[in-house]
KEMI-328907 format. One record per atom (N, C-alpha, C): atom name; x, y, z; residue in three letters; residue number from 1. Coordinates in Angstrom, 3 decimals. Layout:
BEGIN
<atom atomo="CA" u="X" v="Y" w="Z" residuo="ala" num="NUM"/>
...
This chain:
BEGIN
<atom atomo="N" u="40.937" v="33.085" w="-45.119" residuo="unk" num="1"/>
<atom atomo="CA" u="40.675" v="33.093" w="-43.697" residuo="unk" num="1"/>
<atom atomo="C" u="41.353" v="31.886" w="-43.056" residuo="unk" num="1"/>
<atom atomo="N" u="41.885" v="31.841" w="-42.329" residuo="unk" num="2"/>
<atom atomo="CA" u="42.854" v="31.375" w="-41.486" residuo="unk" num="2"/>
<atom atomo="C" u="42.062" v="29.963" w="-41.000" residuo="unk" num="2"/>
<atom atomo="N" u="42.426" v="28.431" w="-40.709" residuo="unk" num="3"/>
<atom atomo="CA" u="41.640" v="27.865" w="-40.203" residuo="unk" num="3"/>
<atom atomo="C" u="41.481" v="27.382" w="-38.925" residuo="unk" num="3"/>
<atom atomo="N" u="42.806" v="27.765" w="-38.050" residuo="unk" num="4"/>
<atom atomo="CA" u="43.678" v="27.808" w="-36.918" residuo="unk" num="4"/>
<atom atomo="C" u="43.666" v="29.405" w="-36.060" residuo="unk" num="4"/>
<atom atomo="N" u="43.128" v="29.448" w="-34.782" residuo="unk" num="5"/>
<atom atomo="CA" u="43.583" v="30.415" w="-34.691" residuo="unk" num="5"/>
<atom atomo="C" u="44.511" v="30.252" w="-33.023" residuo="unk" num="5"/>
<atom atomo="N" u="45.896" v="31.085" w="-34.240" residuo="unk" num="6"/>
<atom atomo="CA" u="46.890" v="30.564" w="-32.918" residuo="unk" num="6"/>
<atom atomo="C" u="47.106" v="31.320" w="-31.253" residuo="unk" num="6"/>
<atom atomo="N" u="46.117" v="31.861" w="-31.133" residuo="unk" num="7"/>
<atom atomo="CA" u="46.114" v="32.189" w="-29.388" residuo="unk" num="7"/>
<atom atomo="C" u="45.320" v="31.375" w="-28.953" residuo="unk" num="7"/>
<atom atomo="N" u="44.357" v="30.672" w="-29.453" residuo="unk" num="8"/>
<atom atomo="CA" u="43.832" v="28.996" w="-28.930" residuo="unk" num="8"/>
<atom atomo="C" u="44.705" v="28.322" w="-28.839" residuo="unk" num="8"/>
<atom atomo="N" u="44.904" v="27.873" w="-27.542" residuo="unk" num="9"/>
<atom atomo="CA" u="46.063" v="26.882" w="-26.962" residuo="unk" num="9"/>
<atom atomo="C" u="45.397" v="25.330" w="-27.688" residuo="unk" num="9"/>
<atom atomo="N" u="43.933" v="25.603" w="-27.959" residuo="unk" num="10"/>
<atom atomo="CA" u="43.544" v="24.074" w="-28.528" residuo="unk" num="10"/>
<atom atomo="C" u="44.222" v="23.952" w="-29.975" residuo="unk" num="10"/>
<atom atomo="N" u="43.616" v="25.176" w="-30.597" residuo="unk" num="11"/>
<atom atomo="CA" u="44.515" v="25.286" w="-31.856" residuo="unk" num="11"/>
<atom atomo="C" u="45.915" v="25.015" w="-32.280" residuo="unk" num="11"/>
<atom atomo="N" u="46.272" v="25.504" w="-31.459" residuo="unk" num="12"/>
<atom atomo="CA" u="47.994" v="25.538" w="-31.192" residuo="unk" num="12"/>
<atom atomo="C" u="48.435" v="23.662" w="-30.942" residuo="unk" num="12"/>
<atom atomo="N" u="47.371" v="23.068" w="-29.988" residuo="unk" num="13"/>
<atom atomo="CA" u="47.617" v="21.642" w="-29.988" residuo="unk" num="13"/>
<atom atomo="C" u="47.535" v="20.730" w="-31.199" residuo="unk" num="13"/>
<atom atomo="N" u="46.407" v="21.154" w="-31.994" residuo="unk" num="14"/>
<atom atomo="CA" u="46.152" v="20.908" w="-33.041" residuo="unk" num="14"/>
<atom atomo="C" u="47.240" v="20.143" w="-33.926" residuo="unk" num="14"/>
<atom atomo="N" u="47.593" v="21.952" w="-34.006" residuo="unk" num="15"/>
<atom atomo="CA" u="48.822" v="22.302" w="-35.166" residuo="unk" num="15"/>
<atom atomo="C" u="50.248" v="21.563" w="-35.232" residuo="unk" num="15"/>
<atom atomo="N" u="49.859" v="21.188" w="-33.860" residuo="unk" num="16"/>
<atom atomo="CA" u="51.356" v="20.244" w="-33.469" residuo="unk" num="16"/>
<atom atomo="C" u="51.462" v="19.451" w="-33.405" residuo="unk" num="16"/>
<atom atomo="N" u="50.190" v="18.762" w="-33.478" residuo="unk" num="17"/>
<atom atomo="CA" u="49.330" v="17.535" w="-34.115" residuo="unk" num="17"/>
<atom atomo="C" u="49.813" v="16.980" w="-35.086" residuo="unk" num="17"/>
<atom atomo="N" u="49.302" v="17.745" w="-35.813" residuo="unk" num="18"/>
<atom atomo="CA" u="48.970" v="17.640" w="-37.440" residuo="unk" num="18"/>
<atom atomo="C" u="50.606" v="17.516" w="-37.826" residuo="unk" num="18"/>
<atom atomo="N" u="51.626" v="18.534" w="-36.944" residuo="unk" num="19"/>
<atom atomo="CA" u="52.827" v="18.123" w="-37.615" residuo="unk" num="19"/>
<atom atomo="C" u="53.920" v="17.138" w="-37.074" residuo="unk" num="19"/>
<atom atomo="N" u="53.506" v="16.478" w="-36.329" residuo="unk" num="20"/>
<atom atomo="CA" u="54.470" v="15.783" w="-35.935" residuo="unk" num="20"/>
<atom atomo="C" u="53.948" v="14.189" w="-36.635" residuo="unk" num="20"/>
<atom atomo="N" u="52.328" v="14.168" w="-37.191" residuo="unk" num="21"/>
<atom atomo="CA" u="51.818" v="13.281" w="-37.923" residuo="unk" num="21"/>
<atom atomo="C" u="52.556" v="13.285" w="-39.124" residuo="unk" num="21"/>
<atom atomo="N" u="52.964" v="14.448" w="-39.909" residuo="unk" num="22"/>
<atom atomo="CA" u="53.346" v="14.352" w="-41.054" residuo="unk" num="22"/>
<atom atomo="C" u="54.501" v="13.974" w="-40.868" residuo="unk" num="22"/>
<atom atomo="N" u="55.466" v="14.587" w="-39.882" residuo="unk" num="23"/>
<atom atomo="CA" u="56.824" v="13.777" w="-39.658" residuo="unk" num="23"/>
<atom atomo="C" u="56.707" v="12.508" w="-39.664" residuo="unk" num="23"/>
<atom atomo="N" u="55.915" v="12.118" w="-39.061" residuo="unk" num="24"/>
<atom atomo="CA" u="55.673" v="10.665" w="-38.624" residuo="unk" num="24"/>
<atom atomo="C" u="55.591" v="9.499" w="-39.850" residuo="unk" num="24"/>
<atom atomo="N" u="54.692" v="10.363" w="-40.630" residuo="unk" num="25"/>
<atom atomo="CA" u="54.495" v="9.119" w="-41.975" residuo="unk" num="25"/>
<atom atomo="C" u="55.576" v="9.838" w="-43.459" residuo="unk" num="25"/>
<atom atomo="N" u="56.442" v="10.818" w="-43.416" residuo="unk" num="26"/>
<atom atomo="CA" u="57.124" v="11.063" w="-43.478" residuo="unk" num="26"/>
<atom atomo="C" u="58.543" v="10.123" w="-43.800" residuo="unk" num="26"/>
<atom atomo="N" u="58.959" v="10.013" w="-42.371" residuo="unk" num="27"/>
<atom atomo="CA" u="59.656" v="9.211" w="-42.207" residuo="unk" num="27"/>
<atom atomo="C" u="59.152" v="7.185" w="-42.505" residuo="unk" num="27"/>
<atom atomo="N" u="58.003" v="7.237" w="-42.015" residuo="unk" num="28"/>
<atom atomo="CA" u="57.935" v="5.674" w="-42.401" residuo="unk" num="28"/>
<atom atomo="C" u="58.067" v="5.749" w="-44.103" residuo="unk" num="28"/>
<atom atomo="N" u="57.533" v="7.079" w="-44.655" residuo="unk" num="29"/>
<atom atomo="CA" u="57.813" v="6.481" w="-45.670" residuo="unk" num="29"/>
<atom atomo="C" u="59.320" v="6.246" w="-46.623" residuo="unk" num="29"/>
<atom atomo="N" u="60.166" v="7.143" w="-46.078" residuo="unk" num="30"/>
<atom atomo="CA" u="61.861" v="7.092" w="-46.625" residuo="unk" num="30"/>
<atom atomo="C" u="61.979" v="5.759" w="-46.057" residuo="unk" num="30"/>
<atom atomo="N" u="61.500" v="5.184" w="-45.392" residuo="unk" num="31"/>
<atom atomo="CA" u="62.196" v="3.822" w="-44.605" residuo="unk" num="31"/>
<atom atomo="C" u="61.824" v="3.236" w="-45.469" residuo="unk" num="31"/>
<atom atomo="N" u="60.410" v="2.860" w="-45.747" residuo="unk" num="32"/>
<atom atomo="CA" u="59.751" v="1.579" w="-46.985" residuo="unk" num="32"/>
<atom atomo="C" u="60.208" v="1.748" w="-47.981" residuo="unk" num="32"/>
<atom atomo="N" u="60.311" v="2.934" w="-48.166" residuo="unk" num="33"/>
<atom atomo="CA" u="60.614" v="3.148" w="-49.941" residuo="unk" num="33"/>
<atom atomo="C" u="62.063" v="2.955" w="-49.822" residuo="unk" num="33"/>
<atom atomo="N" u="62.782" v="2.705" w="-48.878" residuo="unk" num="34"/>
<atom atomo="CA" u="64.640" v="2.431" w="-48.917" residuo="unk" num="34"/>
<atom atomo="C" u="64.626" v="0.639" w="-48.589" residuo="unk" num="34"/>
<atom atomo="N" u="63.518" v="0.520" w="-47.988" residuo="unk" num="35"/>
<atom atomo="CA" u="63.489" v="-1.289" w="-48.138" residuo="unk" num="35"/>
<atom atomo="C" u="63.063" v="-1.685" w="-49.474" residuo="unk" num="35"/>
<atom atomo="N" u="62.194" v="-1.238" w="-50.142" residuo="unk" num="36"/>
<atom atomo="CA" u="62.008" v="-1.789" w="-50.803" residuo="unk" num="36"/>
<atom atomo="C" u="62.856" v="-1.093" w="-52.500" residuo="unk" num="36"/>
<atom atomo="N" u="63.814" v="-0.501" w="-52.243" residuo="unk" num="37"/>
<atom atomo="CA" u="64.807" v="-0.090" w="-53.619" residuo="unk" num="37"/>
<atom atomo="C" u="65.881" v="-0.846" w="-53.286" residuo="unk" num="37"/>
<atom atomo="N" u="66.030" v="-1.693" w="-51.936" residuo="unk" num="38"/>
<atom atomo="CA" u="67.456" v="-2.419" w="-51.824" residuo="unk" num="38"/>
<atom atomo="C" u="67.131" v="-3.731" w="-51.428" residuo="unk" num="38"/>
<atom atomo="N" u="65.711" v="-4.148" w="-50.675" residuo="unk" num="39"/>
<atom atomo="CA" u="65.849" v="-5.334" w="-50.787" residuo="unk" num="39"/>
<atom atomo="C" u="64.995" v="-5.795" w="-51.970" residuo="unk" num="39"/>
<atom atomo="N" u="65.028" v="-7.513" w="-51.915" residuo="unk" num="40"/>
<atom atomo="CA" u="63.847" v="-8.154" w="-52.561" residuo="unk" num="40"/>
<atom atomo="C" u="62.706" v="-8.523" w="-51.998" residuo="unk" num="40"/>
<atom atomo="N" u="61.654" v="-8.682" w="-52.246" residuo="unk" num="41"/>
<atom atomo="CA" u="60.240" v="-9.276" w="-52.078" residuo="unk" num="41"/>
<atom atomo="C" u="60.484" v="-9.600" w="-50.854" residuo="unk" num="41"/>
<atom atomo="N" u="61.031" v="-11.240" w="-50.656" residuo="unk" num="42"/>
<atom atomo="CA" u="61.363" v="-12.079" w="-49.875" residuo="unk" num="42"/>
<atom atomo="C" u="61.707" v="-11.547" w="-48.414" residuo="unk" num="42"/>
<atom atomo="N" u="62.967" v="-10.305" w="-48.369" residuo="unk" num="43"/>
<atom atomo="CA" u="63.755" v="-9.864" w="-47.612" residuo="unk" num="43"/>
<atom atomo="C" u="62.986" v="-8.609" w="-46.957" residuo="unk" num="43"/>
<atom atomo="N" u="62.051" v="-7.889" w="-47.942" residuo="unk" num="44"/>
<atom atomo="CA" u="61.020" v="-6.762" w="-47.156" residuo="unk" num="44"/>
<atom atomo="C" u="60.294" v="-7.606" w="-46.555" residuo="unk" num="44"/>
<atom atomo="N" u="59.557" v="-8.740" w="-46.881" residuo="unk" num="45"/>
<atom atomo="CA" u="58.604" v="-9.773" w="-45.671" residuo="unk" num="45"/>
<atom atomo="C" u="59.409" v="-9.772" w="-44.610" residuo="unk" num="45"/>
<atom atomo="N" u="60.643" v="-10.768" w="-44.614" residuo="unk" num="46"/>
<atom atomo="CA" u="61.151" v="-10.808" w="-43.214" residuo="unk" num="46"/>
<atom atomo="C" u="61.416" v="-9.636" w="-42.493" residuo="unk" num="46"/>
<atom atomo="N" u="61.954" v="-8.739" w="-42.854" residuo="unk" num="47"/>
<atom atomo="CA" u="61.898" v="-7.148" w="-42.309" residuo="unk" num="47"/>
<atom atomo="C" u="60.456" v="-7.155" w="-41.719" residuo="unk" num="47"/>
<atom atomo="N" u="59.462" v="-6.184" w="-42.471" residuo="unk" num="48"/>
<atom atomo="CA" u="57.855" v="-6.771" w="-41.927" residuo="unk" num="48"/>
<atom atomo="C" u="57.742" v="-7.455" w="-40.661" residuo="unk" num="48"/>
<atom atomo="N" u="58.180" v="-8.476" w="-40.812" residuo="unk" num="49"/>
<atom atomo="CA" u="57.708" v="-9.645" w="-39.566" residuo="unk" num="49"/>
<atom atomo="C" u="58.603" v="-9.427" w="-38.608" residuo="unk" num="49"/>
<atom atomo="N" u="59.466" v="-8.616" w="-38.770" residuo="unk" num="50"/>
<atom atomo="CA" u="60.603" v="-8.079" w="-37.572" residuo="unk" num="50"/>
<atom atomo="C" u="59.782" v="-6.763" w="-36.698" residuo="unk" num="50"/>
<atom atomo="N" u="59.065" v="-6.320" w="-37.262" residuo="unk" num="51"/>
<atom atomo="CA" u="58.461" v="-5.209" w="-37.111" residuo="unk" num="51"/>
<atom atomo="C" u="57.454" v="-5.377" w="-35.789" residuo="unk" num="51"/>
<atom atomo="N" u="57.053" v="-3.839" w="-34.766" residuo="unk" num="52"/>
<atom atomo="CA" u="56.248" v="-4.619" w="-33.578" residuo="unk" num="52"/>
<atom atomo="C" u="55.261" v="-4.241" w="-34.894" residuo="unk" num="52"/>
<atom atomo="N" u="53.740" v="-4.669" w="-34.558" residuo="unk" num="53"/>
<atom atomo="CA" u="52.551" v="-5.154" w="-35.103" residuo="unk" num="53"/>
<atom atomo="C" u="52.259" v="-4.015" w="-35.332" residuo="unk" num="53"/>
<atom atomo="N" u="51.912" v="-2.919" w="-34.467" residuo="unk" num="54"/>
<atom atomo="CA" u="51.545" v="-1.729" w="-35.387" residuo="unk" num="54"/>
<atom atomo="C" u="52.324" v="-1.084" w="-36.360" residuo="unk" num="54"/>
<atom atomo="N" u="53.823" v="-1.045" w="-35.821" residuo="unk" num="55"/>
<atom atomo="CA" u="54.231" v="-0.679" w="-36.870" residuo="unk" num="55"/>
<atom atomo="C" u="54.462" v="-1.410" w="-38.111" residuo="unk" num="55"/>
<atom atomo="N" u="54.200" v="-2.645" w="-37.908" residuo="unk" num="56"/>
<atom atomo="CA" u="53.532" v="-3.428" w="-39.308" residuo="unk" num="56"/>
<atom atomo="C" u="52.841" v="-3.112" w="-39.876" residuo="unk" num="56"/>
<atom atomo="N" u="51.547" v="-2.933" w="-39.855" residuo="unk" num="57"/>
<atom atomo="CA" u="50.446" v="-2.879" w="-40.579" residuo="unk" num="57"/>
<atom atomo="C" u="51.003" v="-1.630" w="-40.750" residuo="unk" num="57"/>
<atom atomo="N" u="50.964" v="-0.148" w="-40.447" residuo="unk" num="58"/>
<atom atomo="CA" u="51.112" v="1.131" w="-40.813" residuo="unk" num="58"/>
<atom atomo="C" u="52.120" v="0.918" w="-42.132" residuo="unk" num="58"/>
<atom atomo="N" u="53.282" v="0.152" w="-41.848" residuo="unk" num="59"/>
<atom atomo="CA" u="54.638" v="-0.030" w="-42.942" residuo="unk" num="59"/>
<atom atomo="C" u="53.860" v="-0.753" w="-44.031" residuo="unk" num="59"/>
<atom atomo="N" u="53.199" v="-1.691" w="-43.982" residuo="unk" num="60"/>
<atom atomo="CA" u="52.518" v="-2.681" w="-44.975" residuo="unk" num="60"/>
<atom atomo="C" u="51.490" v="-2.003" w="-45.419" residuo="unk" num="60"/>
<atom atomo="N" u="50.751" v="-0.754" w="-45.514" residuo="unk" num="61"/>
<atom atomo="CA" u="49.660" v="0.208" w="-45.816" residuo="unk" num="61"/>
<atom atomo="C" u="50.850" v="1.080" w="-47.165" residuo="unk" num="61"/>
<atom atomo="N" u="51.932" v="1.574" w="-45.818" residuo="unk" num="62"/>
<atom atomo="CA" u="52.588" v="2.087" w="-46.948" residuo="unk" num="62"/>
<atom atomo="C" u="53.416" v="2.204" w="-48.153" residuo="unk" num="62"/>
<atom atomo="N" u="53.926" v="0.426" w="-48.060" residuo="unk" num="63"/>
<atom atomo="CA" u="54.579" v="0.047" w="-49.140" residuo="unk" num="63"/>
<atom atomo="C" u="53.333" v="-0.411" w="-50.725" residuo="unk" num="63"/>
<atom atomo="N" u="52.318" v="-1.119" w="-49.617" residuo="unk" num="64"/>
<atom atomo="CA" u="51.357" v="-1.079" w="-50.248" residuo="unk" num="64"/>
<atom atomo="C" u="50.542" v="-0.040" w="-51.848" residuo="unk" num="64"/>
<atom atomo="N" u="50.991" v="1.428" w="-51.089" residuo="unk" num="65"/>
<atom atomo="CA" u="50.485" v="2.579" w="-51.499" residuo="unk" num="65"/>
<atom atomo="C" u="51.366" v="2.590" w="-52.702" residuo="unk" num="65"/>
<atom atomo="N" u="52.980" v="2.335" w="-52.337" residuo="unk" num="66"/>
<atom atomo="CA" u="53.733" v="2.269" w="-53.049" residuo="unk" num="66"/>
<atom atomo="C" u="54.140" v="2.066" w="-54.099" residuo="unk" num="66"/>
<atom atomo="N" u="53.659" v="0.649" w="-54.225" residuo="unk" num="67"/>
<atom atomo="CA" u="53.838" v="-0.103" w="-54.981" residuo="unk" num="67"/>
<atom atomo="C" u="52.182" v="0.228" w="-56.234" residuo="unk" num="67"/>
<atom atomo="N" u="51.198" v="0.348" w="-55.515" residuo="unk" num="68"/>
<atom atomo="CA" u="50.330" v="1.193" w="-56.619" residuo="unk" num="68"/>
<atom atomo="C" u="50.473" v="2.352" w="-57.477" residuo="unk" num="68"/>
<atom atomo="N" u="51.744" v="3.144" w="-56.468" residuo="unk" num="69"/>
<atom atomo="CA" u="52.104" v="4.276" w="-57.236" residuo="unk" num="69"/>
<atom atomo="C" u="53.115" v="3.636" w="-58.456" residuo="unk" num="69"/>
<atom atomo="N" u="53.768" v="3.218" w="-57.983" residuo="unk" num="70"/>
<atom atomo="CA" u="54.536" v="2.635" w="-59.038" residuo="unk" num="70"/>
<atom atomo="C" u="53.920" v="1.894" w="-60.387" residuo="unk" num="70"/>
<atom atomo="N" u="52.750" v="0.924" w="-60.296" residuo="unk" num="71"/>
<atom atomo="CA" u="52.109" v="0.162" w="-61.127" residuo="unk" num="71"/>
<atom atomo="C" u="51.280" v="1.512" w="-61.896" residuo="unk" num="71"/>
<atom atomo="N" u="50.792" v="2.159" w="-61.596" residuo="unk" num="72"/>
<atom atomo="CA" u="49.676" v="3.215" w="-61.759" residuo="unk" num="72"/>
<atom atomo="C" u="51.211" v="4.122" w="-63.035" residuo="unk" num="72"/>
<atom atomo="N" u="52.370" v="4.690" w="-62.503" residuo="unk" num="73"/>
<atom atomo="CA" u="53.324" v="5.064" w="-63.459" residuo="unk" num="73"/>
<atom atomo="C" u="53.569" v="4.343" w="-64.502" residuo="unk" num="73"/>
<atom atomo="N" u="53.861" v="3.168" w="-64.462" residuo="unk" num="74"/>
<atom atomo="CA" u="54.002" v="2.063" w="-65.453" residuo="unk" num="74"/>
<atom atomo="C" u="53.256" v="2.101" w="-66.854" residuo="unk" num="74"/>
<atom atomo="N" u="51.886" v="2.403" w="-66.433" residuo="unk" num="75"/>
<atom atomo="CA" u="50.807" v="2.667" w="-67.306" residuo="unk" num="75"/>
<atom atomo="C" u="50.827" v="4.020" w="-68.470" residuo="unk" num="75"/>
Protein backbone atom coordinates (compact mmCIF):
# COMPACT_ATOMS: atom_id res chain seq x y z
CA UNK A 1 0.00 0.00 0.00
CA UNK A 2 1.28 3.08 -1.20
CA UNK A 3 2.42 5.68 1.52
CA UNK A 4 1.96 8.87 -0.62
CA UNK A 5 -0.97 9.52 -2.29
CA UNK A 6 -0.15 11.51 -5.37
CA UNK A 7 -3.40 13.64 -6.13
CA UNK A 8 -2.66 15.20 -2.58
CA UNK A 9 -0.95 18.28 -3.57
CA UNK A 10 0.38 17.87 0.27
CA UNK A 11 1.68 14.58 -0.69
CA UNK A 12 3.07 15.59 -3.80
CA UNK A 13 4.96 18.45 -1.55
CA UNK A 14 6.15 15.93 0.51
CA UNK A 15 7.67 13.86 -2.14
CA UNK A 16 9.63 16.73 -3.37
CA UNK A 17 10.71 17.15 -0.12
CA UNK A 18 12.06 14.18 0.61
CA UNK A 19 13.89 14.42 -2.81
CA UNK A 20 15.57 17.26 -3.15
CA UNK A 21 16.83 16.32 0.70
CA UNK A 22 18.44 13.35 -0.68
CA UNK A 23 20.03 15.40 -3.45
CA UNK A 24 21.05 17.60 -0.96
CA UNK A 25 23.10 15.27 1.35
CA UNK A 26 23.92 13.46 -1.65
CA UNK A 27 25.94 15.86 -2.93
CA UNK A 28 27.53 17.12 0.44
CA UNK A 29 28.50 13.90 0.59
CA UNK A 30 30.73 13.43 -2.94
CA UNK A 31 32.18 16.80 -1.74
CA UNK A 32 33.56 15.44 1.85
CA UNK A 33 34.38 12.28 0.73
CA UNK A 34 36.55 14.15 -2.36
CA UNK A 35 38.11 16.43 0.49
CA UNK A 36 38.95 14.14 2.39
CA UNK A 37 40.66 11.35 -0.43
CA UNK A 38 42.81 14.44 -1.62
CA UNK A 39 43.45 16.48 1.13
CA UNK A 40 45.17 15.99 4.58
CA UNK A 41 43.76 16.36 8.10
CA UNK A 42 45.22 19.79 8.37
CA UNK A 43 43.89 21.06 4.85
CA UNK A 44 40.06 19.52 5.36
CA UNK A 45 40.10 21.85 8.77
CA UNK A 46 41.00 24.88 6.86
CA UNK A 47 38.44 24.02 4.12
CA UNK A 48 35.82 23.51 7.20
CA UNK A 49 36.57 26.90 8.53
CA UNK A 50 36.08 28.34 4.99
CA UNK A 51 32.73 27.00 5.13
CA UNK A 52 29.41 29.40 6.12
CA UNK A 53 28.53 27.75 9.69
CA UNK A 54 25.77 25.69 8.70
CA UNK A 55 27.21 24.34 6.13
CA UNK A 56 29.91 23.46 8.57
CA UNK A 57 28.49 21.60 11.01
CA UNK A 58 26.20 19.57 8.31
CA UNK A 59 29.94 18.87 6.35
CA UNK A 60 31.61 18.05 9.84
CA UNK A 61 28.49 15.47 10.76
CA UNK A 62 29.32 14.07 7.49
CA UNK A 63 32.87 13.48 7.28
CA UNK A 64 32.44 12.55 10.72
CA UNK A 65 30.06 9.57 9.64
CA UNK A 66 32.78 8.91 7.35
CA UNK A 67 35.41 8.41 8.84
CA UNK A 68 33.42 5.80 11.28
CA UNK A 69 32.56 4.07 8.23
CA UNK A 70 35.87 3.70 7.38
CA UNK A 71 37.28 2.71 11.04
CA UNK A 72 34.17 0.30 11.49
CA UNK A 73 35.70 -1.47 7.72
CA UNK A 74 39.10 -1.63 9.09
CA UNK A 75 37.86 -4.03 11.67
Amino acid sequence: MPIFNRNNPADLQAIAEAQQFTVECLERYQLCKKQLDTLNKQAVRQWLERLPAEQREKCRVTLNNIMASRKGQRK
